[in-house]
Backbone as CSV, one residue per row, in Angstrom:
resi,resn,N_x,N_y,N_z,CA_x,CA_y,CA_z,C_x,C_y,C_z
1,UNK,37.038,-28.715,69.560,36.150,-29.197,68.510,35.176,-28.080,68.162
2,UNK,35.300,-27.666,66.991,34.403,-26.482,66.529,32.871,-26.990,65.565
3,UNK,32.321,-27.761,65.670,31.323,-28.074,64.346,31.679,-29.271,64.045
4,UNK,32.852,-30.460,64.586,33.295,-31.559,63.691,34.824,-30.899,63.817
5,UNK,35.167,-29.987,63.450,36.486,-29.835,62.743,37.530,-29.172,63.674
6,UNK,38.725,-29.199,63.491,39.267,-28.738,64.907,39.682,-27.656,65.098
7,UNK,39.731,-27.172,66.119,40.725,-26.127,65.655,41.291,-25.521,67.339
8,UNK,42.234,-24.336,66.520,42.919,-24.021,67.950,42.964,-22.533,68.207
9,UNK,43.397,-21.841,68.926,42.708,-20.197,69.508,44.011,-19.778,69.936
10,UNK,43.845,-18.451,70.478,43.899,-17.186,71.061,43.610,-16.213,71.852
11,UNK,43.382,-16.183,72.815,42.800,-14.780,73.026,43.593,-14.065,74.295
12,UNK,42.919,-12.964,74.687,43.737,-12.001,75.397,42.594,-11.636,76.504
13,UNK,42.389,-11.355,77.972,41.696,-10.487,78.721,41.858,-9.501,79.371
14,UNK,40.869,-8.439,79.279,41.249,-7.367,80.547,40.012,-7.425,81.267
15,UNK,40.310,-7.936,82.453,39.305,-7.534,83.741,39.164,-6.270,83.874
16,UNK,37.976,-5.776,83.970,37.139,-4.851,84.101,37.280,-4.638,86.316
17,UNK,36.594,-5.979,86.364,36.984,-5.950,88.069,37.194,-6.963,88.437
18,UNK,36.114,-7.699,89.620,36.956,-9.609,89.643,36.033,-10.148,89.171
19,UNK,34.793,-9.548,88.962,33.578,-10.269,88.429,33.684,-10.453,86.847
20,UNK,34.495,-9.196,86.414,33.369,-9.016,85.012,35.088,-8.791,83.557
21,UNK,34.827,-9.396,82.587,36.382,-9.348,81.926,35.926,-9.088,80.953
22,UNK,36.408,-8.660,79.807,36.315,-8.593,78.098,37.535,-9.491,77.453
23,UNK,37.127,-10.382,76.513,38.031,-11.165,76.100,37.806,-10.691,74.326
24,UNK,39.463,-10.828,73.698,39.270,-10.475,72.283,39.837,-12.313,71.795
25,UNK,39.054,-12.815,70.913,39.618,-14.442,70.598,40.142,-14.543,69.422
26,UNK,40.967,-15.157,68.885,40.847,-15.941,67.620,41.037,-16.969,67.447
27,UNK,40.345,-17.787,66.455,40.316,-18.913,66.554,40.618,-20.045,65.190
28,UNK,42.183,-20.429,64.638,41.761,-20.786,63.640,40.976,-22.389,63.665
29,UNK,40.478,-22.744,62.422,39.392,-23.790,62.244,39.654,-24.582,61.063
30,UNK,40.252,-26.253,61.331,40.550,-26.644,60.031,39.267,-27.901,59.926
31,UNK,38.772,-27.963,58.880,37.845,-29.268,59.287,38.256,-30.036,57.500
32,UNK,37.719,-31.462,57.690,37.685,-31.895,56.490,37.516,-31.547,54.773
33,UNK,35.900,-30.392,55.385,35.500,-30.218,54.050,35.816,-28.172,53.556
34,UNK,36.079,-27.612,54.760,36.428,-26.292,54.448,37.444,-26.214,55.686
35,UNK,38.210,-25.039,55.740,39.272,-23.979,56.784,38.266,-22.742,57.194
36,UNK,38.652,-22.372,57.773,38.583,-20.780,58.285,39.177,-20.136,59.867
37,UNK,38.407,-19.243,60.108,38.958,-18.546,61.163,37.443,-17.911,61.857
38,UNK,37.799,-18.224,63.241,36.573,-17.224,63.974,37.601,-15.960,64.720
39,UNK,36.863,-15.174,64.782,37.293,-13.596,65.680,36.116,-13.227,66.549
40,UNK,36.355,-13.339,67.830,35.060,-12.653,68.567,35.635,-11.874,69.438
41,UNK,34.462,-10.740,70.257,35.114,-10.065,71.603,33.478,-10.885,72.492
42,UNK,34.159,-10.416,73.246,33.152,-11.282,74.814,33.525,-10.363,75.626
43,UNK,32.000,-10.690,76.674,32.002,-9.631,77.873,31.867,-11.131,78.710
44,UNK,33.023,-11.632,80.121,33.137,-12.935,80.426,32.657,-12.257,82.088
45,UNK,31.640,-13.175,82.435,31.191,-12.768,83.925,31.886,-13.840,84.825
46,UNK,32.051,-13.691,85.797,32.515,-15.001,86.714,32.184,-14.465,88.049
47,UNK,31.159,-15.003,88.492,30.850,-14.992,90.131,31.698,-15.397,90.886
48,UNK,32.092,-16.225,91.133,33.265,-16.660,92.592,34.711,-17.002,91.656
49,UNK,34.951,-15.323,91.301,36.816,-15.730,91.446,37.493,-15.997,92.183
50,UNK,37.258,-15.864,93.448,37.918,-16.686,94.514,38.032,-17.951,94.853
51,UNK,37.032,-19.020,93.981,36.982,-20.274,94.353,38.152,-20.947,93.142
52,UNK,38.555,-22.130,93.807,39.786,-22.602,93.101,39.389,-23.123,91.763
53,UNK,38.032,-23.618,91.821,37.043,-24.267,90.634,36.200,-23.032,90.208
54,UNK,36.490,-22.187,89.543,35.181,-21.292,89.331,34.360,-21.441,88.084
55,UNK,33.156,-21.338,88.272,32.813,-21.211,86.596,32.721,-19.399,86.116
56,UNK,32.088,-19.474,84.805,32.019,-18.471,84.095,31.265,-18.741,82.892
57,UNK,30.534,-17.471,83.036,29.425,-17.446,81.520,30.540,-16.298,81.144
58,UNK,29.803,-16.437,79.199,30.428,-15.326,78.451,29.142,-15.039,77.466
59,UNK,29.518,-14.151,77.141,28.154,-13.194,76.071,29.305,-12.607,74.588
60,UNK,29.096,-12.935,73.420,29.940,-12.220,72.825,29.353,-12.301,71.129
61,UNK,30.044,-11.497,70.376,29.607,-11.319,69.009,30.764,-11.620,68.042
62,UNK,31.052,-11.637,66.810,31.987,-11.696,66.074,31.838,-11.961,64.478
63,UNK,33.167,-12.557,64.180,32.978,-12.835,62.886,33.419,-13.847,62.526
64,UNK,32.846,-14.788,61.710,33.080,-16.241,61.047,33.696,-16.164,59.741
65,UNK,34.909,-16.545,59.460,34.777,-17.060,57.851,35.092,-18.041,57.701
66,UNK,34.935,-18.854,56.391,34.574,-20.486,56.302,34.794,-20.127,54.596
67,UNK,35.773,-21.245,54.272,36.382,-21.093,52.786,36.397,-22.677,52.855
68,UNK,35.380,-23.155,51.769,34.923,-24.466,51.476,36.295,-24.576,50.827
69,UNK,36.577,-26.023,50.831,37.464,-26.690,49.823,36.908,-27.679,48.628
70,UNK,36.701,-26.032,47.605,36.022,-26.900,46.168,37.228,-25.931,45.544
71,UNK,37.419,-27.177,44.534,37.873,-26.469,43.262,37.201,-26.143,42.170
72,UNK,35.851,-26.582,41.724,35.431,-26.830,40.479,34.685,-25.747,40.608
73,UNK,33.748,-25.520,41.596,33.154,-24.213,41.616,33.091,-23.043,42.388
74,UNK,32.703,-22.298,41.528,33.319,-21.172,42.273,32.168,-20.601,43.693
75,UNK,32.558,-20.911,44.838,31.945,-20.336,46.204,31.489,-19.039,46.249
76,UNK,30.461,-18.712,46.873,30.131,-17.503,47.551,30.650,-16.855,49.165
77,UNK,30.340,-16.274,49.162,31.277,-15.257,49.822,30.948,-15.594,51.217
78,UNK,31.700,-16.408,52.062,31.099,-17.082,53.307,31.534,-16.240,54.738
79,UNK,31.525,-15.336,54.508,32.612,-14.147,55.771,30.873,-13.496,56.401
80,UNK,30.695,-14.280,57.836,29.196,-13.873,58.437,29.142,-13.743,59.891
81,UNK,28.695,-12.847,60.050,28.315,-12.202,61.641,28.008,-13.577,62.637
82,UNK,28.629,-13.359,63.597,28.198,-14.748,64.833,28.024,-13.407,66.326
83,UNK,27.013,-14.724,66.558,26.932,-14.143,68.108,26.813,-15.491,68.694
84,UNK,26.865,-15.332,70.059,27.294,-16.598,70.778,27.432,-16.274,72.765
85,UNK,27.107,-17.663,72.813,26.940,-17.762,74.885,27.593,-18.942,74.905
86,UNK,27.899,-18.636,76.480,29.331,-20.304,76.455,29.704,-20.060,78.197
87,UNK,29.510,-21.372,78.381,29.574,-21.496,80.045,30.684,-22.464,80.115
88,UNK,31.192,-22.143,81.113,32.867,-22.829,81.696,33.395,-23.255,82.814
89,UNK,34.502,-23.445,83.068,34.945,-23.168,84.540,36.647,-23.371,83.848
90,UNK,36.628,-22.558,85.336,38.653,-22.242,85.236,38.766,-22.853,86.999
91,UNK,40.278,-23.708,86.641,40.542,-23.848,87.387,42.216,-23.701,88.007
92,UNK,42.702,-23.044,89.084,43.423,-22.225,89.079,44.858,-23.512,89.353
93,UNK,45.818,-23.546,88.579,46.940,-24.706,88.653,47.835,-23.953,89.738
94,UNK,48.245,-22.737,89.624,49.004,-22.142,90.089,48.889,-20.710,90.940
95,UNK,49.450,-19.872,90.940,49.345,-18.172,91.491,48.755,-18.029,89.710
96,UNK,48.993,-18.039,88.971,49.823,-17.371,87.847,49.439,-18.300,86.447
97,UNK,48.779,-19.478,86.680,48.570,-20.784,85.197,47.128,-21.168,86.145
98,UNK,46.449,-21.147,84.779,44.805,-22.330,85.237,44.707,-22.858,83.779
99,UNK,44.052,-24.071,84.048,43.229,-24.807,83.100,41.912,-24.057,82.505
100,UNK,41.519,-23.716,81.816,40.081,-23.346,81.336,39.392,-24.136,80.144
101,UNK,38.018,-24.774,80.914,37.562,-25.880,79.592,35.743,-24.576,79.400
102,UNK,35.854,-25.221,78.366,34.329,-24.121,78.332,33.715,-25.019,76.697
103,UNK,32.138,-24.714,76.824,31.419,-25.137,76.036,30.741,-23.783,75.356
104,UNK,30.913,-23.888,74.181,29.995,-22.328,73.448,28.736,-22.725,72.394
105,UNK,27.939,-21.986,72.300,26.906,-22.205,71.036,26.684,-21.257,70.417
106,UNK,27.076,-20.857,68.975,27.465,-19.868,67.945,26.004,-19.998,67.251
107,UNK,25.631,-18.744,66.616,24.422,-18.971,66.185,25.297,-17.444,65.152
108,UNK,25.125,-18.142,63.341,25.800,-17.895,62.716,24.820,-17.158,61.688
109,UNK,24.979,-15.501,61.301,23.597,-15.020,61.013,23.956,-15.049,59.354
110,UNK,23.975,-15.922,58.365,24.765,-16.250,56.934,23.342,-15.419,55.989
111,UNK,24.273,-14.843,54.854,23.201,-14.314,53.945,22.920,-15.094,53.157
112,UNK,22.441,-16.412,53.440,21.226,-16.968,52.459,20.295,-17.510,53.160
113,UNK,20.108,-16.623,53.855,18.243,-17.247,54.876,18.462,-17.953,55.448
114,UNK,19.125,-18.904,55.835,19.504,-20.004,56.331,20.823,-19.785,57.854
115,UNK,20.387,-19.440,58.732,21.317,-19.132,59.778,21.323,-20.545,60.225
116,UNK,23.177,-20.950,60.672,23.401,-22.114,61.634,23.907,-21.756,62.551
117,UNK,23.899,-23.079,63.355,24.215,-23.181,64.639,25.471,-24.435,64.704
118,UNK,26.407,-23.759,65.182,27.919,-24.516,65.698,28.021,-24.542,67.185
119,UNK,28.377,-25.715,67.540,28.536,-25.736,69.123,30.427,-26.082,69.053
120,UNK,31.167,-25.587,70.208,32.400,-25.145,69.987,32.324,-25.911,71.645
121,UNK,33.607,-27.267,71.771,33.852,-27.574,73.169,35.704,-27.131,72.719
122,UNK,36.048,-26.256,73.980,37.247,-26.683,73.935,37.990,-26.901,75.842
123,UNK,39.463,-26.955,75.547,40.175,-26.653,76.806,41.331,-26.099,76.759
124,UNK,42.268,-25.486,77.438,43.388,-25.160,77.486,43.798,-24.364,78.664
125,UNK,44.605,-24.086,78.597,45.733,-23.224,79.849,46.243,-22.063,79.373
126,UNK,45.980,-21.236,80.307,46.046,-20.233,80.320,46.732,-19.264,81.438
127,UNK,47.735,-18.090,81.304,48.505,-17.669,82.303,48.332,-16.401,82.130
128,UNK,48.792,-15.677,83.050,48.122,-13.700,83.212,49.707,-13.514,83.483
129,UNK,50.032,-11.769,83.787,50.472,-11.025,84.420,50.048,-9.865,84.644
């Protein structure tokens, strides 16, 4: 759930070490009244990778776009810088598959004075090699 509207992702990691990862995301976003797509990178910390339940904070920046669904008039240009924090936990199914649910809060820096805020819950599974 991105804002109301749903949507579904992507992303890729490289651990840095066991603590500390960089994640690249994408995310597309369909909701009632517009579509779009988020793209972020994240720097993802996780204190106890060793525990079967671990959590994890993330720190990351990116980019939002959001294409209203009007026909009659013509939109402005909605493609705007996000930054964003989001705490989680992974939990490990296998050697090799975990579950990961995580909560984020996007703080969306838009050029008409007016910056919002999207809160993003999702979950899914996820596998390495």
């Amino acid at each position: 759930d991105f804002g109301g509207a749903s949507s579904l992702g992507v992303y890729g990691s490289w651990h840095l070490n066991r603590h500390v990862a960089t994640e690249l995301r994408f995310t597309d976003v369909s909701g009632s009244f517009s579509d779009g797509w988020l793209a972020v990178a994240d720097l993802v910390m996780q204190p106890f990778p060793e525990w079967r339940l671990s959590p994890f904070a993330a720190l990351g920046t990116g980019v939002l776009r959001t294409e209203p669904k009007a026909t009659l008039v013509q939109t402005e240009d909605r493609t705007d810088q996000v930054g964003h924090v989001g705490i989680g936990l992974r939990a490990h199914l296998t050697k090799r598959l975990l579950l990961r649910g995580e909560y984020s809060s996007y703080l969306a820096f838009t050029s008409r004075d007016d910056n919002e805020e999207v809160d993003e819950w999702k979950a899914g599974f996820a596998f390495f090699f």
